[in-house]
C-alpha positions as CSV (number, residue, x, y, z in Angstrom):
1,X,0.0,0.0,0.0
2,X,1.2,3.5,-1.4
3,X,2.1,5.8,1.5
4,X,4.0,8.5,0.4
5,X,2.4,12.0,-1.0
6,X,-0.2,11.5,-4.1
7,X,1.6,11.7,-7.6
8,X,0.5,15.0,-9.1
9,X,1.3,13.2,-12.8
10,X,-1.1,13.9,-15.1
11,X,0.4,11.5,-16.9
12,X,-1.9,8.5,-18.5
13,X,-2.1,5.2,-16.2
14,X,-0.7,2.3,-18.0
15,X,-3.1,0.0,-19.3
16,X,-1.1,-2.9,-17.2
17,X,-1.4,-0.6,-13.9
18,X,-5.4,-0.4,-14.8
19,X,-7.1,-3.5,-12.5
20,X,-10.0,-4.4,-10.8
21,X,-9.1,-1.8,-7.9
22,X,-8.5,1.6,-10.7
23,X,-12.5,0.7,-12.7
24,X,-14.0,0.1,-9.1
25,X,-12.6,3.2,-8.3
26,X,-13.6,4.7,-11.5
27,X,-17.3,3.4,-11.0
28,X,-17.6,5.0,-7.8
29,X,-15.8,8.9,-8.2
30,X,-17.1,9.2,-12.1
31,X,-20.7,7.3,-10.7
32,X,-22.4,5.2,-8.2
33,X,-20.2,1.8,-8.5
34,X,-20.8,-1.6,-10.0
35,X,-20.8,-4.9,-9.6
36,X,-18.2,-7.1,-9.7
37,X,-19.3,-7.5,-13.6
38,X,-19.3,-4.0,-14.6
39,X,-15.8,-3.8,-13.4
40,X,-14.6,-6.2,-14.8
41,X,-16.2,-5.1,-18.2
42,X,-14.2,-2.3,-17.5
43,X,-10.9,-4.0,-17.0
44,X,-11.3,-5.7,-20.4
45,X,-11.5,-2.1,-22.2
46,X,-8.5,-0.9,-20.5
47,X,-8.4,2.7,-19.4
48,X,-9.4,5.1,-22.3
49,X,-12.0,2.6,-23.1
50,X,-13.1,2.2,-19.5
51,X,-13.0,6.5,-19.6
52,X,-15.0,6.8,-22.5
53,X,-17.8,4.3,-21.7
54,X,-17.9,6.3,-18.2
55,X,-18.4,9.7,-20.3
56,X,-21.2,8.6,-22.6
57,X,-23.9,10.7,-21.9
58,X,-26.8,10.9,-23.8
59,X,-27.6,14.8,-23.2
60,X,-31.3,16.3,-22.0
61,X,-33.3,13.7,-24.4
62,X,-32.7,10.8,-22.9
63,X,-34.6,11.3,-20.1
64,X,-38.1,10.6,-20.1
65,X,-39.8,13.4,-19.1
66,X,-43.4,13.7,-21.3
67,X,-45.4,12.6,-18.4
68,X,-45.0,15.7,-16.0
69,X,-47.7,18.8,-16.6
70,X,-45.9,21.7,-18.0
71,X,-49.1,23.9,-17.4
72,X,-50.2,23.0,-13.4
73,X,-48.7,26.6,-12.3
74,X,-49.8,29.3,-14.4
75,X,-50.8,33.0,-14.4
76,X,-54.6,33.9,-15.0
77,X,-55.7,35.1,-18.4
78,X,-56.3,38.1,-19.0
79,X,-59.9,37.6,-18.9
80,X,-59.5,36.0,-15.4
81,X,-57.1,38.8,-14.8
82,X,-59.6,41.1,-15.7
83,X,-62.6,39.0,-13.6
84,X,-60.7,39.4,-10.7
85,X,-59.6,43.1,-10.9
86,X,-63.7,43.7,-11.4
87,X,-64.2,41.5,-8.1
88,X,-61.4,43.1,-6.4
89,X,-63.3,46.6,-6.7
90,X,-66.7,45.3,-6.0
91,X,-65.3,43.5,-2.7
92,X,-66.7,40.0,-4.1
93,X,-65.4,38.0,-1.4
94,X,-67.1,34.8,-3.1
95,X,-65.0,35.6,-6.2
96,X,-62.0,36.3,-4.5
97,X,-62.4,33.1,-2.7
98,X,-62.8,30.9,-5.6
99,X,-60.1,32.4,-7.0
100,X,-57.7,31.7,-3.8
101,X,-59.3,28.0,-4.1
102,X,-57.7,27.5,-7.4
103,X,-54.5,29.0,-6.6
104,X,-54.6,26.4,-3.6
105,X,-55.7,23.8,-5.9
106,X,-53.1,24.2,-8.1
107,X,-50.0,24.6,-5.7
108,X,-51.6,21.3,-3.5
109,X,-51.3,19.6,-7.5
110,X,-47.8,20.9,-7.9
111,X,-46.9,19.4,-4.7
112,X,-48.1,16.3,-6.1
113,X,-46.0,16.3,-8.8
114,X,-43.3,17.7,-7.1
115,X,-43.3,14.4,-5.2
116,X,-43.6,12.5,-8.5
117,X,-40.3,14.4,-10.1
118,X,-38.1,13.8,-6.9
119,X,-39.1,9.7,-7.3
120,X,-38.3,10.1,-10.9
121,X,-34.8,11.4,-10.0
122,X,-34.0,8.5,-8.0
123,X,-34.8,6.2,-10.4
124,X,-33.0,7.9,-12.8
125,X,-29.9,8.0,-10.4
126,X,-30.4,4.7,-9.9
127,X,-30.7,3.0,-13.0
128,X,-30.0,5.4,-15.5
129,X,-27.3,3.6,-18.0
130,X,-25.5,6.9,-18.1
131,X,-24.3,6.8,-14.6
132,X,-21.8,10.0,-14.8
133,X,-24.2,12.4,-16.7
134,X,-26.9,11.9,-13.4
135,X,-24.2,12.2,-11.5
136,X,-22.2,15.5,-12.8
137,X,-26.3,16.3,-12.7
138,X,-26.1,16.0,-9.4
139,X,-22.9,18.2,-9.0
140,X,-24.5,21.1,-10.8
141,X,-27.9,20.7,-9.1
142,X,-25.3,21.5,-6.2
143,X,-23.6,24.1,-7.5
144,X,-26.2,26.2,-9.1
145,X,-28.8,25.3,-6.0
146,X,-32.1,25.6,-6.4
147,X,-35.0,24.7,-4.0
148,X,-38.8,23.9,-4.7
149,X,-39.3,25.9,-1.6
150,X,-38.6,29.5,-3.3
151,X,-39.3,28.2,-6.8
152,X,-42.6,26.2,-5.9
153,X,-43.0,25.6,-9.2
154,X,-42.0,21.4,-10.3
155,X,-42.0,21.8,-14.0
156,X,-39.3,24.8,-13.7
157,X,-37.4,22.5,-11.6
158,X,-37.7,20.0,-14.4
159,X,-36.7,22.2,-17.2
160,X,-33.4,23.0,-15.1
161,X,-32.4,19.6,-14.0
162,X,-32.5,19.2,-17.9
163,X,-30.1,22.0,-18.1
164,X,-27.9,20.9,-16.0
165,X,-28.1,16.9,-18.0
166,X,-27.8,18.7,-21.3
167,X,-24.5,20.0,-20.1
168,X,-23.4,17.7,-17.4
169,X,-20.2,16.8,-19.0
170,X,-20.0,19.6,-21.2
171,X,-19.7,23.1,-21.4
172,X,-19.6,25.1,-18.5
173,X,-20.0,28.3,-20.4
174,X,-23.5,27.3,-21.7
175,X,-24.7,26.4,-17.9
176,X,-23.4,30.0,-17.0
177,X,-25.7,31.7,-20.0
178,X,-28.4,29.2,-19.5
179,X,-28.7,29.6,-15.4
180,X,-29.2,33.4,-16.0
181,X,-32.3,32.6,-18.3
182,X,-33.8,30.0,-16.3
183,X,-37.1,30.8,-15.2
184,X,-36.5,28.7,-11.7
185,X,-33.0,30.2,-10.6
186,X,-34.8,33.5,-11.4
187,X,-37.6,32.9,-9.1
188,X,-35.4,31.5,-6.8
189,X,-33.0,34.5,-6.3
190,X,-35.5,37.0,-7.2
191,X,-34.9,38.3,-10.5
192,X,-37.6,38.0,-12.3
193,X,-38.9,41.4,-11.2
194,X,-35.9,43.3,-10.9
195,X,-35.9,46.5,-13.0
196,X,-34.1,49.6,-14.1
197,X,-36.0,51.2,-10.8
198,X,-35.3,48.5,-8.6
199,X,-32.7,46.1,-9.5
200,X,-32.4,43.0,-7.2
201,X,-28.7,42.3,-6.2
202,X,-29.2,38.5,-5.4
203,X,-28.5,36.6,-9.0
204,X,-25.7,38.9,-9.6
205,X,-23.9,38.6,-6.0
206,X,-24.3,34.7,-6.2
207,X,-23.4,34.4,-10.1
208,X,-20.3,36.0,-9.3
209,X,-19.4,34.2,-5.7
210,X,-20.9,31.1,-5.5
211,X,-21.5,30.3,-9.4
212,X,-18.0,31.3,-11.5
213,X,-15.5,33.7,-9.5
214,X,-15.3,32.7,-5.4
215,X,-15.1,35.7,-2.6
216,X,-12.5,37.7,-3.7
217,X,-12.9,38.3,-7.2
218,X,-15.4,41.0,-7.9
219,X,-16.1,44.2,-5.9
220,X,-19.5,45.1,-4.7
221,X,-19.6,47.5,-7.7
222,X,-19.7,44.6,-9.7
223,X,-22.4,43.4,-8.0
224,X,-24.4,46.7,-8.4
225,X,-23.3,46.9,-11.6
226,X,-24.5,43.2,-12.5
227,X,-27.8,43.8,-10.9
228,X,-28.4,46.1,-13.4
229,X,-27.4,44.4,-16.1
230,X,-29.8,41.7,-15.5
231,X,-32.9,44.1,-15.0
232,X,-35.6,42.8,-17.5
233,X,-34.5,39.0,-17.1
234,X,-37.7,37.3,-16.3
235,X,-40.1,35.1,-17.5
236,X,-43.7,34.2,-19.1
237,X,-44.8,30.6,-18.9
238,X,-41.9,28.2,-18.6
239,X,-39.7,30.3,-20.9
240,X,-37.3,33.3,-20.3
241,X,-38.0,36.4,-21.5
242,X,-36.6,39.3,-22.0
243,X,-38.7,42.8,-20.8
244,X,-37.1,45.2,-23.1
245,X,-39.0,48.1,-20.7
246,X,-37.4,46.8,-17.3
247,X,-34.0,46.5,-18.6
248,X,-31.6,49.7,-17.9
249,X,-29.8,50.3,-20.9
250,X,-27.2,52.5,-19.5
251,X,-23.2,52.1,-19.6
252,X,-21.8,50.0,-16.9
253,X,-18.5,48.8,-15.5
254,X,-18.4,45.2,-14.7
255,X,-15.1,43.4,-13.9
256,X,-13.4,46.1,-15.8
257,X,-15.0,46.1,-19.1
258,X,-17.2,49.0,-20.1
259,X,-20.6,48.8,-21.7
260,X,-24.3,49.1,-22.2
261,X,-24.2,45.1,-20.3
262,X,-27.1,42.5,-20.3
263,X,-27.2,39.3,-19.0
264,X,-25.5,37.7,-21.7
265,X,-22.4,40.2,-21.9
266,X,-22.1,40.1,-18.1
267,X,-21.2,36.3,-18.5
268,X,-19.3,36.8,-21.1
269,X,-17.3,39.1,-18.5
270,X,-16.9,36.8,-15.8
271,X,-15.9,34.3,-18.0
272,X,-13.2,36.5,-19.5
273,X,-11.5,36.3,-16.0
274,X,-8.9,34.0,-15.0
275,X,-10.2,33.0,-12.0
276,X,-13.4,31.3,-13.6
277,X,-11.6,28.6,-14.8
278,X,-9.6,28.1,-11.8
279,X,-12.9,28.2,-10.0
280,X,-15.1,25.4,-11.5
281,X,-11.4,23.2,-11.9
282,X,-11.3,23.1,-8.2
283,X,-14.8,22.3,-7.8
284,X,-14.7,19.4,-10.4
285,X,-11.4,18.0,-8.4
286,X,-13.2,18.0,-4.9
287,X,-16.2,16.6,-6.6
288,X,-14.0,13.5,-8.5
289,X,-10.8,13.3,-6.4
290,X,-10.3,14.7,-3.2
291,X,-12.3,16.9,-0.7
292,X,-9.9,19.3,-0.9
293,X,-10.7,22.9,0.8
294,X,-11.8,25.9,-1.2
295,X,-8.8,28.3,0.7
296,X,-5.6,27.8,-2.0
297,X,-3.7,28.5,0.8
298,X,-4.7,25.2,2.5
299,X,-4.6,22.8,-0.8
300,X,-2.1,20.4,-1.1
301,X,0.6,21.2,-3.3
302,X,0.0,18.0,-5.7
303,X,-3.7,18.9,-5.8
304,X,-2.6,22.8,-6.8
305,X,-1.0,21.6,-9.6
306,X,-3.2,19.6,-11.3
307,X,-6.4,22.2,-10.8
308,X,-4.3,24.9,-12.6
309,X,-3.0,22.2,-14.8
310,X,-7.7,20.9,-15.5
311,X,-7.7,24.8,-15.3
312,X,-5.7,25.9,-18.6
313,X,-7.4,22.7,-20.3
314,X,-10.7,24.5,-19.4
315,X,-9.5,28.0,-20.4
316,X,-7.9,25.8,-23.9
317,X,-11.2,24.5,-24.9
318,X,-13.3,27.6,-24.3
319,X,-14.6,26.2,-20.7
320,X,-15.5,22.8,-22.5
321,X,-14.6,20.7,-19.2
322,X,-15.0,17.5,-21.0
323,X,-11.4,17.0,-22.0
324,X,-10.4,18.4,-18.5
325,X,-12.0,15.7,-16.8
326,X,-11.0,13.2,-19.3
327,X,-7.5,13.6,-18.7
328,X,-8.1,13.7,-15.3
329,X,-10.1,10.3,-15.2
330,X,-7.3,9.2,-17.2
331,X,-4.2,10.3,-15.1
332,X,-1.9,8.4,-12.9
333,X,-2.9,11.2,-9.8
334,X,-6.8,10.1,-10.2
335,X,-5.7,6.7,-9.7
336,X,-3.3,7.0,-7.1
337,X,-4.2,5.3,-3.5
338,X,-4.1,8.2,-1.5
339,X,-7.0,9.5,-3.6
340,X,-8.9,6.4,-3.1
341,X,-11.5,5.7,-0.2
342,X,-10.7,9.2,1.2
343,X,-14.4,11.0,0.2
344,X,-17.4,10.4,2.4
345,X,-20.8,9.3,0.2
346,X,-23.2,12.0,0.1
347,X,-26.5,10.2,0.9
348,X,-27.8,10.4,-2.4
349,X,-24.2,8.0,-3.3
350,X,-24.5,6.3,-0.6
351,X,-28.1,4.6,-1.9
352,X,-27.4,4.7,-5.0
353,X,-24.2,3.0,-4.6
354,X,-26.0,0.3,-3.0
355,X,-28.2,-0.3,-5.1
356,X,-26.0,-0.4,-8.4
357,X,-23.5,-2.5,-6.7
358,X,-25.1,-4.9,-4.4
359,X,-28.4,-4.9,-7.0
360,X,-30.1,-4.3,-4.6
361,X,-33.9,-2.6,-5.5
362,X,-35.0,0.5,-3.8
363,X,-38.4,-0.9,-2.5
364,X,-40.3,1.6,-1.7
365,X,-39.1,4.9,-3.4
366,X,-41.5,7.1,-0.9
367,X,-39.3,6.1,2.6
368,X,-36.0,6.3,0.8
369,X,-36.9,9.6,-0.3
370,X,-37.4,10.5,3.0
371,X,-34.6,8.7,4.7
372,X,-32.5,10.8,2.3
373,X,-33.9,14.0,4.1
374,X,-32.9,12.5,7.8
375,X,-29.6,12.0,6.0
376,X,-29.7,15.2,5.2
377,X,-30.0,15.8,1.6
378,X,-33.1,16.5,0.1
379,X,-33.2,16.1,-4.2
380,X,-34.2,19.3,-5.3
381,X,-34.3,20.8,-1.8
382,X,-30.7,21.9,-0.6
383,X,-30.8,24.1,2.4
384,X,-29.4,27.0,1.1
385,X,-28.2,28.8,-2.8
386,X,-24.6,27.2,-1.2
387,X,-26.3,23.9,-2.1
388,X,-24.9,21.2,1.0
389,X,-21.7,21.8,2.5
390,X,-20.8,18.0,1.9
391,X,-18.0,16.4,3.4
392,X,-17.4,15.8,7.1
393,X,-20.7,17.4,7.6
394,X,-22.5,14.7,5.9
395,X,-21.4,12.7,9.1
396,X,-22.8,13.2,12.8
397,X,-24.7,11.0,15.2
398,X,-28.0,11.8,13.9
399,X,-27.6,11.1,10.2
400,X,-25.4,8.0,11.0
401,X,-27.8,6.3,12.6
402,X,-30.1,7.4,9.5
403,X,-27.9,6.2,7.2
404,X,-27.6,2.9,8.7
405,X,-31.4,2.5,8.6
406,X,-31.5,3.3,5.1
407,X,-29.6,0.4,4.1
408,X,-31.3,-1.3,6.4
409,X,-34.4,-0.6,5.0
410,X,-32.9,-1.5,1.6
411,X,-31.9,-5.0,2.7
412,X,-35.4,-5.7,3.8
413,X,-36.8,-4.6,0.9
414,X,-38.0,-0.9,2.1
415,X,-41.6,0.1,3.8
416,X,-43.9,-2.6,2.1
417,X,-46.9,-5.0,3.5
418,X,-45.4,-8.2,5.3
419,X,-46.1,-10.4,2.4
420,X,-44.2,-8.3,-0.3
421,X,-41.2,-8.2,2.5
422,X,-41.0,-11.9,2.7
423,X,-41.3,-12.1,-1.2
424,X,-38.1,-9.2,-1.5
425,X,-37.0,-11.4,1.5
426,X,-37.1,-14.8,-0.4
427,X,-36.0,-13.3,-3.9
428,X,-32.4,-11.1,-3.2
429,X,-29.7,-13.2,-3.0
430,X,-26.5,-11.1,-2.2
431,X,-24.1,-14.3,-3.3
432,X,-25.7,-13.5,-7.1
433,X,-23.6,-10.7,-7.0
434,X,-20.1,-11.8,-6.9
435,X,-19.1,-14.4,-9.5
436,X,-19.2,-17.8,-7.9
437,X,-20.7,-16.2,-5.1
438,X,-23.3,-19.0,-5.0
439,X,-20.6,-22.2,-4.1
440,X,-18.3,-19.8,-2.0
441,X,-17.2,-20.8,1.5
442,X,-18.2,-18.1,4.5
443,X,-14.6,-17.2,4.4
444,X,-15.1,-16.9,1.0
445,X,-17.9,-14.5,1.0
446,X,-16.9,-12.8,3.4
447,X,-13.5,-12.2,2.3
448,X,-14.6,-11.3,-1.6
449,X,-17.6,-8.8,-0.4
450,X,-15.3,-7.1,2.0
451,X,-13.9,-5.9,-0.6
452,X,-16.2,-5.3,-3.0
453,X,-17.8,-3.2,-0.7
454,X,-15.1,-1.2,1.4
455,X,-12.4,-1.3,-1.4
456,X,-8.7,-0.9,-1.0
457,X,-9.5,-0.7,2.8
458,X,-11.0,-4.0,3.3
459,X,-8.5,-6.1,1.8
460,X,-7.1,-8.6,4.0
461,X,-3.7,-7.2,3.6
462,X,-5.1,-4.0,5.0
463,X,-4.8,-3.3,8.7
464,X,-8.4,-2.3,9.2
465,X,-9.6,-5.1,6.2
466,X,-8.1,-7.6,9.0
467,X,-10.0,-6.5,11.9
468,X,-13.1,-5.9,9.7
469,X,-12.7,-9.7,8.6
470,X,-12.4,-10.7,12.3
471,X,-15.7,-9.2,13.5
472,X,-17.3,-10.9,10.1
473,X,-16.2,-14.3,10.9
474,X,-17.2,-14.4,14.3
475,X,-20.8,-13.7,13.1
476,X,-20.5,-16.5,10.8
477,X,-18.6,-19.0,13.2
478,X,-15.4,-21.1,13.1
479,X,-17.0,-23.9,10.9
480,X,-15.9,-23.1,7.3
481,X,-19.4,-24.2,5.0
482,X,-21.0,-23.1,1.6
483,X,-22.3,-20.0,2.7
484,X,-26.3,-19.7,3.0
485,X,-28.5,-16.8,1.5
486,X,-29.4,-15.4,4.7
487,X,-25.7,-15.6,6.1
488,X,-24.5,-13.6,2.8
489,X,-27.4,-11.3,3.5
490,X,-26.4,-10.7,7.3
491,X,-22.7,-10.2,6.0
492,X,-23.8,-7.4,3.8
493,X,-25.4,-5.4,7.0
494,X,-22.6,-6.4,8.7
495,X,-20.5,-4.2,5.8
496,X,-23.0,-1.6,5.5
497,X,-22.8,-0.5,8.7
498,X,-19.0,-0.3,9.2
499,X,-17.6,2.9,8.9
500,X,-15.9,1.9,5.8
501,X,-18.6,2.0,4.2
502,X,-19.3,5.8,4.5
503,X,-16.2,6.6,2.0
504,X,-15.9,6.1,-1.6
């Protein structure tokens, strides 16, 4: 086992140093692991093959997405406009009241699909064949955060998480022109109203800090500046529009460059700057390698070096990241150990994960949907525009204890009537999973699904694989037997509930 400092070669891995342990690890950083199978399809194709089957994405079609009502949340016609002005002035209060009923009526619908979208997600995270494009998804979802609770609108939600799939592994400038004409980031920060007589500050303070640039960047003159230049951005519908007669027209001074800005050339400004690139290269290395922190002064030197190295590939191919994170899927620092089993799962990973490498169903989408709020991530719900912090915070005694009953819940085929749970109970077969797994040994089994599931640390050469095999073994017992289905099934918990198992 590699001790020393990570490589910060960005050099290719050789295809004779590419194994079982570099696709698992490829599986699980550029998606939500495999099986035992899936790597070793991967081994087979060596490591640009391996790369590139990772990368396929499919972009915003692939997604089925005709069943969800693109028309539940809408503004009155005019006619209704006008009814309701007429009741308005003639104090009406059983007109007014009907119309508050079907405001109710449709928000209490929206909510319904809202629900509906969030179990769609899962699936797709799930079982999507495209693993990486829902999982950079995910990454933008986090980045540019977005929350039903200011948006309260699920079909705007919908259109953006489609955004984000469109270009999940691709360009970075079209996300930045795109999130400024998205009708849910412009509820969600307020923009939609702002105008030349009262410009709204929020989309253009986060744009710059939390979007593209990082504190530090810009001045608060940008900011005021970038308000304006957004005035006008708003809405009709589902689609942006732009109101010509909200939209101040004058010069202004943004990041240096003088002109009569709009949305459009404000972007273009930030993504003039240097630190732009820099910016989203660090965030795509602590999202694929290492949870590095966001202060440069704190990075690693190996880590510095091979953001500003994704960095000028970014800035080379016009904020394209695709070749950046090519290279950097391909690269000997990617695959070296220190960078391996050293991220803890968000919770959405963490089910995922289980389910696409253990195959293990979801059950009932409903209770994992809300075990992944008692973990503490919500789809389409972060707490905050900073999306989740991530990290160590994922961890504390609350949300471990959730997370152990998720899986749980999993292995016992989630929140369904007692006859469907015996079915589940009777049909999953954990030893299906590993090849052979069906005439292993309980050494065996035990030994193989360590480390399937806990990775370079649960090898039996590994300190902590050691004393992790120990505690397995004396659930099993000293007699050395085929192992049975419901043994393989209480090593699994046993696995899933180590700490180990928390870090990808």
């Amino acid at each position: 086992m590699q001790l020393d400092a990570p490589t910060w070669s960005m050099d290719p891995i050789s295809p004779l140093s590419f194994g079982e342990g570099e696709a698992r690890h490829l599986l699980w950083r550029a998606g939500f692991g495999g099986t035992p199978d899936d790597i070793q399809s991967l081994v087979e194709l060596g490591p640009e093959g391996a790369v590139d089957a990772v990368m396929e994405s499919p972009g915003a079609d692939a997604a089925d997405i005709a069943r969800f009502q693109s028309d539940i949340i809408r503004e009155w016609t005019d006619a209704e406009e006008q009814a309701l002005r007429r009741a308005r002035q003639r104090r009406d209060e059983d007109t007014l009241a009907k119309y508050r009923e079907r405001r109710q009526e449709m928000q209490r619908a929206d909510r319904r699909q809202f629900a509906e979208l969030q179990q769609w997600w899962l699936n797709q995270l799930v079982n999507s064949p495209f693993a990486m494009n829902e999982k950079m998804t995910l990454f933008w979802h986090g980045h540019f955060a977005t929350s039903y609770r200011g948006v309260e609108n699920s079909y705007h939600l919908l259109r953006q998480n489609q955004l984000f799939r469109e270009h999940a592994i691709g360009r970075y400038d079209a996300l930045l022109h795109g999130i400024v004409r998205d009708p849910a980031m412009l509820t969600y920060l307020n923009n939609n109203r702002s105008n030349r007589r009262d410009p709204n500050e929020n989309l253009a303070r986060e744009l710059m800090e939390l979007f593209s640039l990082g504190v530090g960047e810009y001045t608060e003159r940008d900011i005021k500046e970038g308000a304006r230049a957004l005035t006008g951005y708003t809405f009709e519908g589902n689609d942006f529009t732009f109101r010509e007669e909200w939209h101040d027209d004058n010069t202004k001074i943004i990041l240096g460059v003088r002109g009569a800005h709009n949305g459009d050339t404000f972007v273009s400004a930030i993504l003039r700057q240097p630190a732009c690139a820099r910016f989203i290269a660090l965030k795509l290395y602590r999202h694929l390698v290492a949870d590095v922190s966001d202060d440069p002064s704190r990075i690693p030197e190996e880590a510095t070096l091979v953001v500003g190295h994704m960095a000028s590939s970014i800035r080379r191919n016009r904020y394209d990241i695709r070749p950046a994170v090519r290279e950097l899927l391909l690269s000997e620092h990617f695959y070296d150990y220190a960078n391996r089993a050293n991220r803890i799962k968000s919770p959405v990973e963490l089910v995922a994960g289980a389910s696409r490498s253990l195959n293990l169903p979801l059950g009932n989408e409903q209770a994992m949907l809300r075990m992944l709020d008692s973990m503490g991530q919500q789809l389409f719900r972060p707490p905050s525009v900073a999306g989740w912090d991530g990290g160590r915070a994922w961890i504390n005694t609350s949300t471990l204890y959730a997370r152990q009953n998720a899986l749980a819940l999993m292995l016992a085929g989630g929140r369904r009537n007692r006859r469907q749970a015996q079915q589940f109970a009777n049909a999953y077969d954990p030893r299906a999973v590993l090849p052979g797994g069906q005439d292993m040994t309980t050494s065996a089994f035990a030994a193989a699904m360590l480390a399937h599931m806990i990775g370079p640390l649960g090898t039996l050469t590994h300190p902590i694989g050691s004393r992790r095999m120990q505690s397995l073994m004396e659930f099993l017992g000293p007699n050395e037997r085929p192992i049975s289905r419901e043994e393989a099934v209480g090593v699994v918990a046993l696995i899933t509930a180590m700490p180990e198992y928390q870090l990808c």
